[in-house]
TILUM-263071 format. One line per field, with one value per residue: residue number from 1; residue in one letter; x, y, z of N, C-alpha, C in turn. Coordinates in pm, whole numbers. Each point is the difference from the previous one (the first is absolute). Layout:
<atoms>
seq	[NUM|...]
type	[A|...]
n.X	[X|...]
n.Y	[Y|...]
n.Z	[Z|...]
ca.X	[X|...]
ca.Y	[Y|...]
ca.Z	[Z|...]
c.X	[X|...]
c.Y	[Y|...]
c.Z	[Z|...]
</atoms>
This chain:
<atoms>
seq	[1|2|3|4|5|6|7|8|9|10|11|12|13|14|15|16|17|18|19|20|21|22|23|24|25|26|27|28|29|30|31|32|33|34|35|36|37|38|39|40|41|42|43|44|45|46|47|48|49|50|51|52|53|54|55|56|57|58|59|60|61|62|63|64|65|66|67|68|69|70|71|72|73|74|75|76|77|78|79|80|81|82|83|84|85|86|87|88|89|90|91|92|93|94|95|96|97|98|99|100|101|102|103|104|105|106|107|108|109|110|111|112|113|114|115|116|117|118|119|120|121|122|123|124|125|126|127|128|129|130|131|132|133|134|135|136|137|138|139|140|141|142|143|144|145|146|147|148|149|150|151|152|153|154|155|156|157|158|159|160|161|162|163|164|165|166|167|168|169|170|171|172|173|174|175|176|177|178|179|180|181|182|183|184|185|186|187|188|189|190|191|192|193|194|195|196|197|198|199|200|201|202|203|204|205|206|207|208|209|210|211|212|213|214|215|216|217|218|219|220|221|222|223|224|225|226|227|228|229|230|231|232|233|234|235|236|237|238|239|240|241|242|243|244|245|246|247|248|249|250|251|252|253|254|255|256|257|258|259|260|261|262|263|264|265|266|267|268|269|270|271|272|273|274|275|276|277|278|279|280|281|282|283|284|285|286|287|288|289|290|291|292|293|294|295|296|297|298|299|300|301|302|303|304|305|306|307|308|309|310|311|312|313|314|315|316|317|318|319|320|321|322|323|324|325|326|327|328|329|330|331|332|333|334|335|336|337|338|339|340|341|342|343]
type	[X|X|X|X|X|X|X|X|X|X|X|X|X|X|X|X|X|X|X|X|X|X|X|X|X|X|X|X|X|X|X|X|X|X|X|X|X|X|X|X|X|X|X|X|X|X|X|X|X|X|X|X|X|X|X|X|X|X|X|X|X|X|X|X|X|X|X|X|X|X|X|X|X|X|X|X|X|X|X|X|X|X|X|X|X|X|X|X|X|X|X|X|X|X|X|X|X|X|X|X|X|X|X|X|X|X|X|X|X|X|X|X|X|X|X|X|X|X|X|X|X|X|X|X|X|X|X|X|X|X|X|X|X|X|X|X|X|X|X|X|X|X|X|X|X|X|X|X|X|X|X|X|X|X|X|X|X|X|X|X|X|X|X|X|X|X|X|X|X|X|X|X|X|X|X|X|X|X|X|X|X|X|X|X|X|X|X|X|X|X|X|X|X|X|X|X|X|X|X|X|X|X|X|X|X|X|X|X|X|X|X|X|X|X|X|X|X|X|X|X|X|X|X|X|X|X|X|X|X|X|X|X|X|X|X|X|X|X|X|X|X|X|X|X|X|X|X|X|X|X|X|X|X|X|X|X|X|X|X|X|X|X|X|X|X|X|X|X|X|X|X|X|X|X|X|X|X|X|X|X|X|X|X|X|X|X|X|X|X|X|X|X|X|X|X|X|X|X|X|X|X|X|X|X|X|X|X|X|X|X|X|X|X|X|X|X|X|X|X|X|X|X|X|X|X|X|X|X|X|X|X|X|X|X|X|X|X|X|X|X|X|X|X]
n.X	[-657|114|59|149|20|113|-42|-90|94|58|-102|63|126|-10|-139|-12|-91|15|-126|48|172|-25|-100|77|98|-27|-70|-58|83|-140|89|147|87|66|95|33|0|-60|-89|-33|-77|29|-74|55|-109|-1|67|-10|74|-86|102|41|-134|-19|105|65|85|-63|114|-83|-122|79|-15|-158|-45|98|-58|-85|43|52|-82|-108|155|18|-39|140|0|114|-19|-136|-21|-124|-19|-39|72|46|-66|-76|22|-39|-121|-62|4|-45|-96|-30|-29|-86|-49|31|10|136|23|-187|-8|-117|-42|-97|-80|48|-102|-43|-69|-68|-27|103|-56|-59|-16|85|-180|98|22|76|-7|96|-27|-24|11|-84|72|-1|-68|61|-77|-156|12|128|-61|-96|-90|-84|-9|-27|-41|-94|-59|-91|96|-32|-50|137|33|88|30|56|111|-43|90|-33|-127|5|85|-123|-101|63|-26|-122|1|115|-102|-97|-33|-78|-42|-78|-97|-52|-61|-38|14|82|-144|16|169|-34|-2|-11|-13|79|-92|-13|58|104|-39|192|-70|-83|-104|-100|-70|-99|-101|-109|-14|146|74|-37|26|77|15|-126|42|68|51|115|57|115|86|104|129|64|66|-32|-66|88|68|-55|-6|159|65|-40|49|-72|-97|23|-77|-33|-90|-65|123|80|-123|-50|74|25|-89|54|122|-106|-45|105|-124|-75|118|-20|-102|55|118|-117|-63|93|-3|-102|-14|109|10|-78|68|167|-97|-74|114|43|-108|-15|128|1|125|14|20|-45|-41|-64|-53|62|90|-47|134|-25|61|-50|-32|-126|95|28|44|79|75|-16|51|72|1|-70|31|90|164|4|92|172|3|106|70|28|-111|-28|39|-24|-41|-18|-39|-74|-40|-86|-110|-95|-120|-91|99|10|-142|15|96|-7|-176|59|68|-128|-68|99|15|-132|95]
n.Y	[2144|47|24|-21|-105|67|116|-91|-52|96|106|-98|16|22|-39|-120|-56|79|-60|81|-1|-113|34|114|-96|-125|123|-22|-31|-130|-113|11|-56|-43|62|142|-67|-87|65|-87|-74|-66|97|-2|-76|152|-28|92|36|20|-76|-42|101|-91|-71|70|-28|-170|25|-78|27|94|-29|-15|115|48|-100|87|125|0|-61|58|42|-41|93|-14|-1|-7|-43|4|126|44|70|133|-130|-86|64|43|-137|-21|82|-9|-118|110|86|-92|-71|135|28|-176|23|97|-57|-1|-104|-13|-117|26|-85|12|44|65|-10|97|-53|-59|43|16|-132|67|21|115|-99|-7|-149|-78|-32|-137|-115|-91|34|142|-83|-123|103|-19|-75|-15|104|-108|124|54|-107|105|-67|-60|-89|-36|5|62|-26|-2|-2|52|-66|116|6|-117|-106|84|-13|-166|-37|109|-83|-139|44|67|-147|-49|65|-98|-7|7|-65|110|-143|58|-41|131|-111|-8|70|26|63|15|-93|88|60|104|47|-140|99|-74|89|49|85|-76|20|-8|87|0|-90|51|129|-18|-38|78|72|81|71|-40|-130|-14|-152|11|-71|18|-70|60|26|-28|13|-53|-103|44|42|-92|-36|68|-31|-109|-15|19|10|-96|-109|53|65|88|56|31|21|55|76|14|21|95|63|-16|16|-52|-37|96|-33|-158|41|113|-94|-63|76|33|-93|-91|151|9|-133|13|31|-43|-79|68|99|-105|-19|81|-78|6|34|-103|27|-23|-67|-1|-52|143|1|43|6|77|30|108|-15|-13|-24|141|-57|-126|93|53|-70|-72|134|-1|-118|58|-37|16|57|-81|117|3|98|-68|-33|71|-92|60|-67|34|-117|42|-39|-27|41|0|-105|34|19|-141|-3|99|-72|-109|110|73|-118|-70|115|-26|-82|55|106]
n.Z	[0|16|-111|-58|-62|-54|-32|-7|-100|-65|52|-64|-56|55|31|68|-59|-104|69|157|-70|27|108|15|-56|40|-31|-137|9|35|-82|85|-109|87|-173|36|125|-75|53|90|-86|102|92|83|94|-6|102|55|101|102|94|-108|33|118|36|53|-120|64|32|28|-3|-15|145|48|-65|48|105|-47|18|93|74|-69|57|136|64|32|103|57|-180|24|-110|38|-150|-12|-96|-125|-59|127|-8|-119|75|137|-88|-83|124|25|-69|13|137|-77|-91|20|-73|-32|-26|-39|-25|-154|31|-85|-76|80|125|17|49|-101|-134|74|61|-103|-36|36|78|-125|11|-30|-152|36|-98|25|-128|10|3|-59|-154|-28|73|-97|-62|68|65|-119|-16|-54|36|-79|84|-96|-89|36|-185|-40|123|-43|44|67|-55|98|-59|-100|70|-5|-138|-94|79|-23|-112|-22|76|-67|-37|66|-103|-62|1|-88|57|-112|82|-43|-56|60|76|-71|-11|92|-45|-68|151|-11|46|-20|-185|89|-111|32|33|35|-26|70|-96|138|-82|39|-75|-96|107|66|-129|65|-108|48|56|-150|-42|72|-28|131|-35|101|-46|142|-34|-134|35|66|-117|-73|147|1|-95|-38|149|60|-98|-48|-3|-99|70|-146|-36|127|45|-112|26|164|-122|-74|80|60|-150|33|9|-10|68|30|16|49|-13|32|34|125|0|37|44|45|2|56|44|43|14|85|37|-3|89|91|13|136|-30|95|50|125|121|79|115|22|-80|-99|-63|-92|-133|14|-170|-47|80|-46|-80|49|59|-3|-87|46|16|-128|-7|93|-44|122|-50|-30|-28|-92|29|92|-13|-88|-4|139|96|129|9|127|71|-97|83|-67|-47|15|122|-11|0|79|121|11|12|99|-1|-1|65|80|18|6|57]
ca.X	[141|56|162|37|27|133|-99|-79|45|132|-60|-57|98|41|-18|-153|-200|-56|-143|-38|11|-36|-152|-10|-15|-164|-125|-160|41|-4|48|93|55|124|49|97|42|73|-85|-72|-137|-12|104|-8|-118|-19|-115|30|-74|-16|120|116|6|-52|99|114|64|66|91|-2|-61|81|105|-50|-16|127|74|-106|52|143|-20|-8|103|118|100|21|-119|75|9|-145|-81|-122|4|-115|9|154|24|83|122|149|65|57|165|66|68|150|162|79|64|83|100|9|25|-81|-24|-86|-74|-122|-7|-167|-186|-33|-79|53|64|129|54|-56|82|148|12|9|151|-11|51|88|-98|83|-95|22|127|112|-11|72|126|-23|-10|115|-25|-144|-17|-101|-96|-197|-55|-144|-9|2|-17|-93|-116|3|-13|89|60|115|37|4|145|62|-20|149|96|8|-21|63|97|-20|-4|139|41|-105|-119|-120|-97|-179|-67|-112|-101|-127|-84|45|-40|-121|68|96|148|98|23|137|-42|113|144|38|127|-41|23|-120|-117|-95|-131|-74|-112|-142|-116|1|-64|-152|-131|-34|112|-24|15|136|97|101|128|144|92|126|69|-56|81|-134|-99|-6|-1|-149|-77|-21|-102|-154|-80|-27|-94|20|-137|-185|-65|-99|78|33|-74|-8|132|-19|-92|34|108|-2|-109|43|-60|-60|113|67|-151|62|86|-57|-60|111|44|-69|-77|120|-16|-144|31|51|-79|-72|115|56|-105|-33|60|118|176|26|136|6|-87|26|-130|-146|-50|72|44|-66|-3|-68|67|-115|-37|-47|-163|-80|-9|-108|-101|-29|-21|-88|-135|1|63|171|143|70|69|148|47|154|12|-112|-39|9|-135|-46|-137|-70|-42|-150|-50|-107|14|17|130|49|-71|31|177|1|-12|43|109|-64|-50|96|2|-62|-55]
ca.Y	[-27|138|-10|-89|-123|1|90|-41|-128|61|28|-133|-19|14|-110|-66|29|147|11|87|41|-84|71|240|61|-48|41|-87|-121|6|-85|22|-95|74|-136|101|53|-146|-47|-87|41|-86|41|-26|14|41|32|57|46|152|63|9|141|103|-14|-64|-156|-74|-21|-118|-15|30|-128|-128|54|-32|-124|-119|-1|-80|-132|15|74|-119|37|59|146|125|69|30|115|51|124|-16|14|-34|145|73|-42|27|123|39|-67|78|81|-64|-55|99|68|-23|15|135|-12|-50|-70|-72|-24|-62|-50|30|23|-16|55|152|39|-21|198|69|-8|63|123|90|-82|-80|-66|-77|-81|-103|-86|-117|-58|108|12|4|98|122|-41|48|131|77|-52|-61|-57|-22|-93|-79|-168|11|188|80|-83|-149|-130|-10|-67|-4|-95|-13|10|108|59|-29|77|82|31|26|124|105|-10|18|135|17|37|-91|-67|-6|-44|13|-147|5|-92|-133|-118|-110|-134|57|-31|101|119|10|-7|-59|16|105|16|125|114|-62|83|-74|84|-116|105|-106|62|-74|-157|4|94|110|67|100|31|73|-82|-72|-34|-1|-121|27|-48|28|133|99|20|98|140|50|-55|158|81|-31|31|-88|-31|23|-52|14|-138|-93|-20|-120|-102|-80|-36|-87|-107|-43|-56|-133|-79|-92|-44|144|56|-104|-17|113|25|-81|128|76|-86|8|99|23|-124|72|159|-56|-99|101|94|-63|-28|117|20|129|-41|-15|49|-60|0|-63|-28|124|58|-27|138|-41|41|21|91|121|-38|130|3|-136|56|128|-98|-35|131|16|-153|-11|-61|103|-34|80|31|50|142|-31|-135|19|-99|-94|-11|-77|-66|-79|-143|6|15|-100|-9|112|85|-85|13|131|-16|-111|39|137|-31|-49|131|77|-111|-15|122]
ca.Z	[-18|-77|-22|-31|75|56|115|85|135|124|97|58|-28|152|91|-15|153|-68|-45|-89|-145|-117|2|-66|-80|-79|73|-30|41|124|103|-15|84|47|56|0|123|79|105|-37|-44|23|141|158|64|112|101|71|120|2|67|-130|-80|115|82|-83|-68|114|-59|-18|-140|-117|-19|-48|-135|-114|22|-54|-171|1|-1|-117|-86|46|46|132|32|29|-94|-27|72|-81|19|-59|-138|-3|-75|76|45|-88|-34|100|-27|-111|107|121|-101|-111|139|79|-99|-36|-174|-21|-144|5|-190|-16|-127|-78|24|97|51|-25|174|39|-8|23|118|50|29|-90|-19|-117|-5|-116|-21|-106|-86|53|-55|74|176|6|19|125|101|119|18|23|164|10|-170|-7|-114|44|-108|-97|-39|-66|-24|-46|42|29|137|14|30|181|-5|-61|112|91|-27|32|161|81|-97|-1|164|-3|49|69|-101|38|-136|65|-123|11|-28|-5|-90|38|120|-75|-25|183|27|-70|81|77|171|111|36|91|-58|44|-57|-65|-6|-114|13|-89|-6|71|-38|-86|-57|142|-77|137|-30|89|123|8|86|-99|103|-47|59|-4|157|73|-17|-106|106|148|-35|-74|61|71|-88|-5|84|131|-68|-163|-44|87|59|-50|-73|38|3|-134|-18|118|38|-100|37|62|-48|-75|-90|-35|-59|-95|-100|-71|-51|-122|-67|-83|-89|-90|-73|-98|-137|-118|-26|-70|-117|-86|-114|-70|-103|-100|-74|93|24|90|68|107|100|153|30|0|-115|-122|-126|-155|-121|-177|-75|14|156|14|-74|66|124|0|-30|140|54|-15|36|171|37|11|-3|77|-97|71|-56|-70|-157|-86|-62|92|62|86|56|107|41|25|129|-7|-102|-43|-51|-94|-140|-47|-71|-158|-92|-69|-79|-156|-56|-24|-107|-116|-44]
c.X	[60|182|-16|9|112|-2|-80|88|97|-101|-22|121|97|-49|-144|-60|-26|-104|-53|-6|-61|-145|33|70|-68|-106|-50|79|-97|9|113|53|157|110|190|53|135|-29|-40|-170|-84|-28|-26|-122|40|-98|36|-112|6|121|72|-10|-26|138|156|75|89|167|37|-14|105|172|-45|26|136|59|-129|61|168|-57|-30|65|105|110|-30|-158|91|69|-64|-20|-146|-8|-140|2|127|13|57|111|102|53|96|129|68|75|85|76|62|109|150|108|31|25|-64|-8|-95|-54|-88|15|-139|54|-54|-97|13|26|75|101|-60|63|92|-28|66|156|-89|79|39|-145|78|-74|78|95|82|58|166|139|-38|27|128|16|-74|16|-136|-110|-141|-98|-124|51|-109|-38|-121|38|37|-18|183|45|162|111|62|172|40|-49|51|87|34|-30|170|181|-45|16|120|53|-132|-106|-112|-88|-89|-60|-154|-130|-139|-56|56|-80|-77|97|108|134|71|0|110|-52|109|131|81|172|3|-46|-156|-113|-107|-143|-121|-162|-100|-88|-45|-85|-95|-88|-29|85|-13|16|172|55|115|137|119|18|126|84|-96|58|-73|-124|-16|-13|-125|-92|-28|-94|-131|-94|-47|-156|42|-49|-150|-60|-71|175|22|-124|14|162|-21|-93|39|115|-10|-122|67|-84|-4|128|5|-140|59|87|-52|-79|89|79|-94|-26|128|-9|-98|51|59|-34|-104|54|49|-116|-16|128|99|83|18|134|54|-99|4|-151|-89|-7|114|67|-16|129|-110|62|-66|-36|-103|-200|-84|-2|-153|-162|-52|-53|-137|-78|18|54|152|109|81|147|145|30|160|4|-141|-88|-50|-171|2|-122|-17|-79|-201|-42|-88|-27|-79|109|67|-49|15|120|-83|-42|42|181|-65|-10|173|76|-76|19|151]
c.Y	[97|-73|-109|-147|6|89|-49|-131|78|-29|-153|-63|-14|-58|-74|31|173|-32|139|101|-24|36|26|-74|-98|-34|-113|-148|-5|-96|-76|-174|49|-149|47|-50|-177|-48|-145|59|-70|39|-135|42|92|-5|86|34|158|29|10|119|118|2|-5|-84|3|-5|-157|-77|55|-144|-124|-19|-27|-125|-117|35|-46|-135|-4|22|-102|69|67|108|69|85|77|124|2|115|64|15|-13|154|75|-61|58|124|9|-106|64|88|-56|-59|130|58|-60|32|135|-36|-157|-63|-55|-64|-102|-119|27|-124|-41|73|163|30|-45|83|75|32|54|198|74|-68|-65|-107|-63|-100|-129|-91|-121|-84|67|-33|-43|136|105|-54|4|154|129|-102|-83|-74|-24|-134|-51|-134|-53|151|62|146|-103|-168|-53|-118|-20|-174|19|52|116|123|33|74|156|71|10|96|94|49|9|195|55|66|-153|-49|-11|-74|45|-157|42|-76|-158|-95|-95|-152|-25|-147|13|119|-6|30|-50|-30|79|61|148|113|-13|80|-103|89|-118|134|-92|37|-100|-165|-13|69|87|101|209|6|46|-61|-66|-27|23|-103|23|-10|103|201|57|-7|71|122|38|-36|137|118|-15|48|-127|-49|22|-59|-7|-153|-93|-122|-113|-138|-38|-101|-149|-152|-38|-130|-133|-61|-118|-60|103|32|-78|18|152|-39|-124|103|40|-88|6|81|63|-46|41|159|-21|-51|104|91|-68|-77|117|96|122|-58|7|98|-78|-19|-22|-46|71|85|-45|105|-40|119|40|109|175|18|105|-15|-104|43|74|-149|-65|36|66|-108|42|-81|52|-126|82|34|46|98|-47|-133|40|-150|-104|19|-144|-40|-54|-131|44|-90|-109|-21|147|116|-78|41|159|58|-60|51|129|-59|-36|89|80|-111|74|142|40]
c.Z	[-100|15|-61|54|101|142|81|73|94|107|121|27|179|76|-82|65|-7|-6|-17|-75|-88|-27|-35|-140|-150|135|-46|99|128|134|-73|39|44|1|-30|117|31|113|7|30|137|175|70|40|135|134|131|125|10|48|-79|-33|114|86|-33|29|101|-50|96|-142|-93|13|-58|-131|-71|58|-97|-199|21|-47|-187|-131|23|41|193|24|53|-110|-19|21|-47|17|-130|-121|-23|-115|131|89|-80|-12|118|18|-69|73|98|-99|-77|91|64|-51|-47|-164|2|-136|-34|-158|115|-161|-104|-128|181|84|-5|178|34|-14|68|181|83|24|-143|-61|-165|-9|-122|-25|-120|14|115|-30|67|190|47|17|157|141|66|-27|68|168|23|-116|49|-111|32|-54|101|-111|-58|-26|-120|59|35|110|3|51|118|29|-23|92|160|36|18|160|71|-69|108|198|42|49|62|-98|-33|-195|95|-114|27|-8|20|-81|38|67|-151|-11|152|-84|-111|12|73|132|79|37|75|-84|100|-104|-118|69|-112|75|-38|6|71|-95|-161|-21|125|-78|116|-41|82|120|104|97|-70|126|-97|57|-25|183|92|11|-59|83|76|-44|-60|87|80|-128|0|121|108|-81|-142|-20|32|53|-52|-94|89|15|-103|-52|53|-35|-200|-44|76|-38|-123|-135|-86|-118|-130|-96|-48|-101|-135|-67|-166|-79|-140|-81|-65|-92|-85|-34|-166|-128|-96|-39|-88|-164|-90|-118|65|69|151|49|129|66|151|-5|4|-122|-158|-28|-108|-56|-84|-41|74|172|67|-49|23|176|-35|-121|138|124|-27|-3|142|17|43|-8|29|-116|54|-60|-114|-87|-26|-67|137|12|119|-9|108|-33|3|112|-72|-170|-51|-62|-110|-143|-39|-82|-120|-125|-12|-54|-150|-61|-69|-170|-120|-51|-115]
</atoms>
């Protein structure tokens, strides 16, 4: 390991799940817990056939597929797109919502996901605090947001969302909500509102622990559908994606023993920062934000027991925590926080 503390978190500073940054750059480290990403720790039991990787995707199977996550979300299946990953949805919404409009407006809200800036391409969009929405929304064609937010935990208020959907639809512009973290709580998911001018991005990879298999839906009118349905292609989901999807989505139980997981192990998240004497900031079910003073130097403490986190460029004092996989990952977090206590 070589640089500074401050030096070594930039490099991490942009996305989670850097394992392997995180090798090259503490080598002696040789088994890593990964708890940077918000993942749940937790996957879905894959099983697949040889045809999922030998044939291609029945675009039967890709209807079954988004009428078994309608059923899951509560909403229409004629809202429904699957496409491979709600990161490249947003971009290619970034490209048809930037196109319709010759004098384009677009904000994001932050603290927030970095592909929400990122979305609009070489277009820079207006960025405002969740208090601001009000002023931005009769200005702008389009409001980018997550709820629940990450990586504070944020949960936008439903009404005030409302509100801004149908401001900003009044001259045909749209509130995209981001819910990559919502399936842990589905009835405080906007899914099934039919406001116009609404967009809700949901993720599979998050709370299925499959974050590789690059699946995520749009749920929007049927107008936004058709057009990204021409972008994406006649196969936009792989085969092994849709099976797994296909048998995820309609494992009802699986889901409800998921979302006790995540309950629980939040609560213990929670309870042990807090034991150990580190300032909560917000949470959702898959991971914590903490405050520390020294964040830079308890990043890289953590880092060397083999424990990744997830640091922010623009609040120096932040640090994400994931959710530990077993008691093992439990007792590692636990004593590389004691260890940090005593030094």
């Amino acid at each position: 390991m070589q640089g500074t503390p401050r030096a070594l978190v930039g490099e991490f500073a942009r996305h989670g799940g850097r394992i392997d940054l995180a090798r090259a750059v503490f080598p002696h480290v040789e088994n890593w817990t990964d708890l940077s990403t918000g993942i749940a720790p937790w996957p879905y039991p894959v099983s697949l056939t040889a045809a999922a990787t030998e044939q291609l995707p029945d675009p039967g199977d890709l209807s079954k597929l988004e009428a078994a996550a309608a059923v899951s979300f509560g909403v229409d299946p004629t809202r429904v797109v699957a496409v491979p990953g709600s990161d490249l949805a947003m971009r290619l919404l970034g490209l048809m919502l930037g196109r319709r409009s010759f004098v384009f407006r677009a904000a994001i809200v932050r603290p927030g996901y970095s592909g929400h800036a990122a979305m609009w391409g070489a277009y820079k969009p207006a960025a405002c605090a969740f208090d601001d929405i009000r002023l931005m929304a009769p200005a702008h064609d389009v409001l980018a947001l997550a709820r629940p937010n990450n990586p504070d935990g944020l949960v936008a208020d439903p009404l005030l969302l409302e509100w801004a959907a149908l401001t900003v639809a009044k001259r045909g512009g749209h509130v995209i909500v981001d819910e990559a973290f919502a399936d842990a709580d589905p009835a405080n998911s906007l899914a099934g509102s039919d406001w116009p001018g609404l967009i809700v991005l949901r993720s599979f990879g998050k709370f299925f622990g499959l974050a590789g298999l690059r699946l995520g839906f749009v749920l929007a009118q049927q107008d936004i559908g058709t057009e990204l349905r021409a972008l994406i292609g006649d196969w936009p989901i792989s085969g092994p994606a849709l099976a797994t999807g296909l048998a995820a989505y309609s494992d009802a139980e699986w889901q409800i023993a998921q979302r006790g997981r995540l309950a629980t192990a939040s609560k213990r998240l929670v309870e042990l920062l807090t034991r150990h004497g580190i300032a909560i900031v917000g949470c959702t079910a898959f991971f914590t934000l903490v405050s520390v003073r020294h964040r830079d130097r308890l990043f890289v403490h953590l880092a060397q027991a083999g424990v990744l986190t997830r640091p922010f460029d623009y609040e120096p004092r932040w640090l994400r925590i994931g959710l530990p996989r077993d008691e093992r990952d439990w007792a590692k977090l636990d004593e590389a926080l004691s260890s940090w206590r005593m030094r």
